[in-house]
C-alpha positions in Angstrom: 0.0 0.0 0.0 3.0 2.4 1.1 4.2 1.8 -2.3 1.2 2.5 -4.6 0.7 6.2 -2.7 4.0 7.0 -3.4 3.6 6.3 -7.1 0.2 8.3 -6.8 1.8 10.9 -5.0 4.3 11.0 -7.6 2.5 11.1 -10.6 0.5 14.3 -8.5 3.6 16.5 -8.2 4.8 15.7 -11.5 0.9 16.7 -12.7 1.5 20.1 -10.4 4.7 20.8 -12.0 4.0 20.1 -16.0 0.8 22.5 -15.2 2.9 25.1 -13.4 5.9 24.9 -16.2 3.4 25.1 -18.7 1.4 28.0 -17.3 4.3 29.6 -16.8 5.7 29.3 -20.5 2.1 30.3 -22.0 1.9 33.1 -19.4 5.4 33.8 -20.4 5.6 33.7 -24.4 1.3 34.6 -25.4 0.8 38.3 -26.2 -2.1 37.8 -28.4 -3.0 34.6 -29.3 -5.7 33.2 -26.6 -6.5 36.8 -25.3 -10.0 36.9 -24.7 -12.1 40.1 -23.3 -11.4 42.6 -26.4 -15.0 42.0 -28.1 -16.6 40.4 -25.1 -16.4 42.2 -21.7 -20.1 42.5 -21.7 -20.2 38.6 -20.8 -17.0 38.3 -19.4 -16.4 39.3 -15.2 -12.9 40.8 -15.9 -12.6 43.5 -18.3 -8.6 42.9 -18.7 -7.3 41.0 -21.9 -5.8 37.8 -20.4 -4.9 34.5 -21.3 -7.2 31.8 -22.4 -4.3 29.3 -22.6 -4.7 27.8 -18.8 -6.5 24.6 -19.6 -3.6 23.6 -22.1 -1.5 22.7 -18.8 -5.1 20.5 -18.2 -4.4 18.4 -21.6 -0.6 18.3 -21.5 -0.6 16.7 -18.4 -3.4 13.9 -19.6 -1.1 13.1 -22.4 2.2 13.2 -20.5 0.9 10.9 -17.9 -0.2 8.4 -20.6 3.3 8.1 -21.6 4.7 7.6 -18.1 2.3 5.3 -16.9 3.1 3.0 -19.8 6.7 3.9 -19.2 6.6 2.8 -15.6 4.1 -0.2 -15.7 5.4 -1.1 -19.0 1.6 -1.5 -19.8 -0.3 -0.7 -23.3 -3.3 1.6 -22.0 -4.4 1.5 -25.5 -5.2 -2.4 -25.3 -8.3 -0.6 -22.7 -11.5 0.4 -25.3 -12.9 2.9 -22.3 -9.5 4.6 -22.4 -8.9 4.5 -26.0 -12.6 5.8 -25.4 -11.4 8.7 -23.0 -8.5 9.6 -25.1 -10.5 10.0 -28.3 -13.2 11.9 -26.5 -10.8 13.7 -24.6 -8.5 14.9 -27.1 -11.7 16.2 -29.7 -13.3 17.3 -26.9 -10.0 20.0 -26.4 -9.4 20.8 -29.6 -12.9 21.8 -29.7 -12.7 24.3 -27.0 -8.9 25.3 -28.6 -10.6 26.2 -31.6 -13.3 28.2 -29.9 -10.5 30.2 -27.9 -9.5 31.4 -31.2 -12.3 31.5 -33.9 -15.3 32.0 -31.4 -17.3 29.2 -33.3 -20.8 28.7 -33.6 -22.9 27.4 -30.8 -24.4 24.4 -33.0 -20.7 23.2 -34.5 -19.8 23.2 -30.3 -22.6 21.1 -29.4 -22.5 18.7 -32.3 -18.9 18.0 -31.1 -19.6 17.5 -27.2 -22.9 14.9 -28.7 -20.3 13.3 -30.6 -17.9 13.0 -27.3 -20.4 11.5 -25.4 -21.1 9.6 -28.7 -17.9 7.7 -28.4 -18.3 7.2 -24.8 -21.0 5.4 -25.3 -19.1 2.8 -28.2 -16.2 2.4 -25.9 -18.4 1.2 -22.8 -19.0 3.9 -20.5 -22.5 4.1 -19.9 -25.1 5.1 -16.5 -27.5 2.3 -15.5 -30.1 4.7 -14.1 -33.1 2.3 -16.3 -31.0 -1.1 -17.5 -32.2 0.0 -20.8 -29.4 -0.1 -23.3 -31.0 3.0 -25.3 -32.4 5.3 -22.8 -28.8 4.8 -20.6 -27.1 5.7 -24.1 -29.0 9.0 -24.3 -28.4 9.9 -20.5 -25.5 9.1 -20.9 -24.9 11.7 -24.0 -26.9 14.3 -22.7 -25.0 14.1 -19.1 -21.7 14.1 -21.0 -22.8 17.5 -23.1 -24.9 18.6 -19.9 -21.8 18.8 -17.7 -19.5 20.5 -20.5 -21.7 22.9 -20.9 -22.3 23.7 -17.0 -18.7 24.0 -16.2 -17.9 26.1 -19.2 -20.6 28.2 -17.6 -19.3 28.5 -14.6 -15.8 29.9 -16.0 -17.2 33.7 -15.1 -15.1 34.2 -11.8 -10.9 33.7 -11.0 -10.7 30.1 -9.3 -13.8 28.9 -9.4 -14.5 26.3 -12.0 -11.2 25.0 -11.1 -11.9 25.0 -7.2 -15.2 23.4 -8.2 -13.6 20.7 -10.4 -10.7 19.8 -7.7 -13.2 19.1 -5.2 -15.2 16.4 -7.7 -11.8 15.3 -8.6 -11.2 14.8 -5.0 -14.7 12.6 -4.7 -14.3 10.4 -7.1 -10.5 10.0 -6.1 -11.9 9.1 -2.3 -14.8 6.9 -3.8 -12.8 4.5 -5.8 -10.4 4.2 -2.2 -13.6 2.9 -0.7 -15.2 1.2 -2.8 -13.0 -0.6 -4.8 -9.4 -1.2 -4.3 -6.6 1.1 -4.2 -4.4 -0.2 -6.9 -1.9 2.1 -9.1 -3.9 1.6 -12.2 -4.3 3.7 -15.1 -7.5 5.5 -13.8 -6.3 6.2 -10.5 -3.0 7.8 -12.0 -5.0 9.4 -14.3 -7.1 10.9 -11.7 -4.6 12.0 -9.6 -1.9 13.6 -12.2 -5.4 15.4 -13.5 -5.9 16.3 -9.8 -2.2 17.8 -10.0 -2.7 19.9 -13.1 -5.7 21.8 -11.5 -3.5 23.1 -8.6 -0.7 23.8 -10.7 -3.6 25.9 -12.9 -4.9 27.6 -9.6 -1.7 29.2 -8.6 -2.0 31.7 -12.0 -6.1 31.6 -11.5 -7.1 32.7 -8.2 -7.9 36.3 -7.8 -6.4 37.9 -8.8 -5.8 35.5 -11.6 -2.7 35.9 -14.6 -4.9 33.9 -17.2 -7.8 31.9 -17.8 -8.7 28.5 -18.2 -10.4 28.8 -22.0 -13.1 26.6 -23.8 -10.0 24.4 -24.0 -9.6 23.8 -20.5 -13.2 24.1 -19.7 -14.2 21.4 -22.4 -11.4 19.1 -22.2 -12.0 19.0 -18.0 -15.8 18.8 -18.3 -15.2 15.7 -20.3 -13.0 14.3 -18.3 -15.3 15.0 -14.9 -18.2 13.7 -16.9 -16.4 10.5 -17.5 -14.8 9.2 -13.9 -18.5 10.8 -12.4 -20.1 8.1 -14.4 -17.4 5.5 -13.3 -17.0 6.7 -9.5 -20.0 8.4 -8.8 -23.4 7.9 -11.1 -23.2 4.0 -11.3 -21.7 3.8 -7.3 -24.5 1.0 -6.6 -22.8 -1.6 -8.7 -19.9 -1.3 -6.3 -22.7 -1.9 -3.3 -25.0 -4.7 -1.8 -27.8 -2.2 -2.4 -28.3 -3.1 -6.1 -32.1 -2.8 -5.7 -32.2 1.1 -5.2 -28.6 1.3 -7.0 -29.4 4.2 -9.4 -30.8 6.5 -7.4 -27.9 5.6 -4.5 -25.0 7.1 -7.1 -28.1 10.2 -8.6 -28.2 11.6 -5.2 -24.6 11.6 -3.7 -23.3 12.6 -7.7 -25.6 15.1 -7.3 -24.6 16.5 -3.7 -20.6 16.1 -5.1 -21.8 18.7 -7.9 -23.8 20.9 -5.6 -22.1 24.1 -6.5 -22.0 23.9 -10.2 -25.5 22.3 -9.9 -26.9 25.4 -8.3 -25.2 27.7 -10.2 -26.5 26.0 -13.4 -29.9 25.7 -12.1 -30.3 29.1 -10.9 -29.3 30.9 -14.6 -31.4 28.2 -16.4 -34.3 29.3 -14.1 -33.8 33.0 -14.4 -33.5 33.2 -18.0 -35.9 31.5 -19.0 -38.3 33.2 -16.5 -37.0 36.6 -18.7 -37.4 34.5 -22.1 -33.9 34.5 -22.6 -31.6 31.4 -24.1 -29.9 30.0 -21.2 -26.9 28.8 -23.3 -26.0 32.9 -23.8 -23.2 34.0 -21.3 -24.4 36.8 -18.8 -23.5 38.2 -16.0 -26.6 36.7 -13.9 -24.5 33.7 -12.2 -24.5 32.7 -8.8 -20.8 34.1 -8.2 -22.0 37.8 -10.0 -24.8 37.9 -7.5 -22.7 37.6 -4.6 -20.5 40.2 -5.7 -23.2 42.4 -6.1 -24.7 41.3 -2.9 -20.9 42.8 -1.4 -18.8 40.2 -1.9 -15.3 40.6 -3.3 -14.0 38.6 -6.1 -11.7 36.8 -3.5 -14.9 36.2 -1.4 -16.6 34.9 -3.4 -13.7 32.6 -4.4 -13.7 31.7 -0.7 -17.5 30.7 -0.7 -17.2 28.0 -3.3 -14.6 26.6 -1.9 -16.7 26.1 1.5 -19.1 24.5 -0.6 -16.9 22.5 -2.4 -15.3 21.0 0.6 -18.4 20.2 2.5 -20.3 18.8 -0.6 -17.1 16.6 -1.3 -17.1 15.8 2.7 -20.9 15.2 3.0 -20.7 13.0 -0.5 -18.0 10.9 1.2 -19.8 10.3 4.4 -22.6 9.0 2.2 -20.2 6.6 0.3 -19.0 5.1 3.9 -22.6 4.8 5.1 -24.1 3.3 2.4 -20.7 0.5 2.3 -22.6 -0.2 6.0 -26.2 -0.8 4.9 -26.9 2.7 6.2 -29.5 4.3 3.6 -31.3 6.6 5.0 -29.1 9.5 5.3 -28.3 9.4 1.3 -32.2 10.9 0.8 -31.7 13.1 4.2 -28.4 14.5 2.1 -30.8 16.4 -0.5 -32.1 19.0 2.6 -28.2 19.8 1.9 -28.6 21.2 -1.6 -32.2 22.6 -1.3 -30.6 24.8 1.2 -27.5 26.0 -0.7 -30.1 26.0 -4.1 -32.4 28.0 -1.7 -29.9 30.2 -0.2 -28.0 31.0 -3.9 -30.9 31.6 -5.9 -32.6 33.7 -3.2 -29.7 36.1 -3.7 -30.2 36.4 -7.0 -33.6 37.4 -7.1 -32.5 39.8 -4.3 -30.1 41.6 -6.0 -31.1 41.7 -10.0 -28.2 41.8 -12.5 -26.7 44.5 -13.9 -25.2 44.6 -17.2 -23.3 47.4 -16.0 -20.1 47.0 -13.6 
């Protein structure tokens, strides 16, 4: 065991450090190409040019630890159809968002690409069993695969707080696979971790007052990868359990108390625009994390409230995983008082303090 955490621990730091050099060298060497904010501070929180480049790091580190894993474990990942899967999915689902950072393109060519992600998903085996139905698992699976993309890319308005929101996920599948299955140096546990790794090394150039942006290209490529190991660790947790008569609505639940913050944020601007009879998929100044700054928060505050909510959703979805590995059930439908409350609290504010277009 002492020997598997090192290598995980290893393949960590070396994620922290590729993101950090890489930062560093994009930070270092881009003048113009990935600035965003010249044609778009209406929808964008900062109004200074920076950066789009951060979610490169995000990408370079999934890729470089492909290479040493099979260096170290002198083991083909590519003999693994749900990697081969990820990888494929993965690497379109980044050049996507690379090509958005740069040509802006249209909303339809974006979301034919993140159908055809979870497309390939699908073909390469990774699939929810909310119904046991083959087709209608398929299309859950799809629209939970373009569903998360797009609410993560949504929540890229504020310095630090997609990625904060993402560690913390990260972090709950990371803990979920330690209890419920075991604890072996595999490919998806290194992947997990050296993943795990890139976010922090992205954070340190990200938090307010952030050097650069994470881009479509981060924000696509990451939401891809959290929709896939949230299907693995977290959506389909009840095959990993004796409970496999109420096994889908075990992993709904405690998925959907690990995503309570982007959850609630994505809820709350759906609900708001379309109460105005406005498309939900238009970026706006109307999140969650605007509100609170126009409630009197400061950028760093608010920073500081997602990450409280982050840790205790990631805390309060472990405790769930450990009692339901007992037999203990009830708590798991007890859990959802947890995000009424922060859904209440959240979307309260914004009704309480109406956007403003105008900083």
């Amino acid at each position: 065991m002492g020997i598997k955490i090192a290598q995980l621990i290893s393949f960590c730091i070396g994620g922290i450090m590729i993101s950090a050099l890489c930062n560093e060298l994009l930070l270092r060497f881009s003048k113009s190409l990935g600035i965003r904010n010249k044609n778009d501070v209406f929808v964008r929180w900062s109004n200074e040019s920076k950066p789009s480049l951060g979610g490169v790091s995000f990408f370079v580190v999934f890729v470089f630890t492909a290479i040493g894993y099979s260096i170290v474990f002198e083991d083909n990942i590519f003999h693994n159809i749900k990697y081969i899967g990820l990888f494929l999915a993965g690497s379109i689902a980044f050049l996507m968002g690379l090509a958005d950072d740069a040509y802006n393109t249209r909303p339809l060519a974006k979301l034919i690409i993140q159908i055809t992600c979870g497309v390939i998903l699908v073909l390469t085996g990774v699939s929810v069993d909310v119904f046991h139905n083959y087709t209608i698992d398929s299309l859950l699976t799809i629209i939970w695969v373009v569903g998360i993309m797009n609410s993560l890319n949504m929540l890229d308005n504020m310095d630090g707080i997609t990625g904060t929101t993402v560690f913390f996920i990260l972090v709950t599948c990371l803990v979920s696979n330690w209890i419920l299955l075991d604890f072996n140096s595999n490919i998806w546990t290194v992947c997990l971790v050296a993943v795990i790794g890139a976010i922090i090394g992205f954070l340190f150039y990200n938090i307010h007052p952030s050097k650069l942006f994470m881009g479509d290209a981060g924000s696509q490529f990451i939401g891809l990868f959290v929709a896939f190991y949230s299907i693995e660790s977290l959506l389909n947790i009840g095959h990993n359990l004796n409970h496999t008569n109420c096994a889908s609505w075990i992993g709904l639940v405690i998925t959907l108390i690990a995503f309570t913050p982007a959850a609630v944020d994505t809820l709350t601007v759906v609900i708001n625009r379309l109460k105005k009879g406005q498309s939900p998929m238009v970026g706006g100044k109307d999140h969650t994390t605007h509100h609170l700054v126009y409630a009197g928060f400061k950028d760093i505050g608010v920073w500081y409230v997602f990450v409280s909510l982050g840790a205790i959703s990631t805390l309060l979805s472990i405790s769930l995983i450990n009692l339901v590995k007992l037999g203990i059930v009830l708590p798991i439908l007890l859990s959802l008082i947890y995000f009424v409350i922060v859904f209440w609290l959240l979307y309260r504010n914004t009704i309480n303090h109406q956007v403003s277009d105008k900083r």
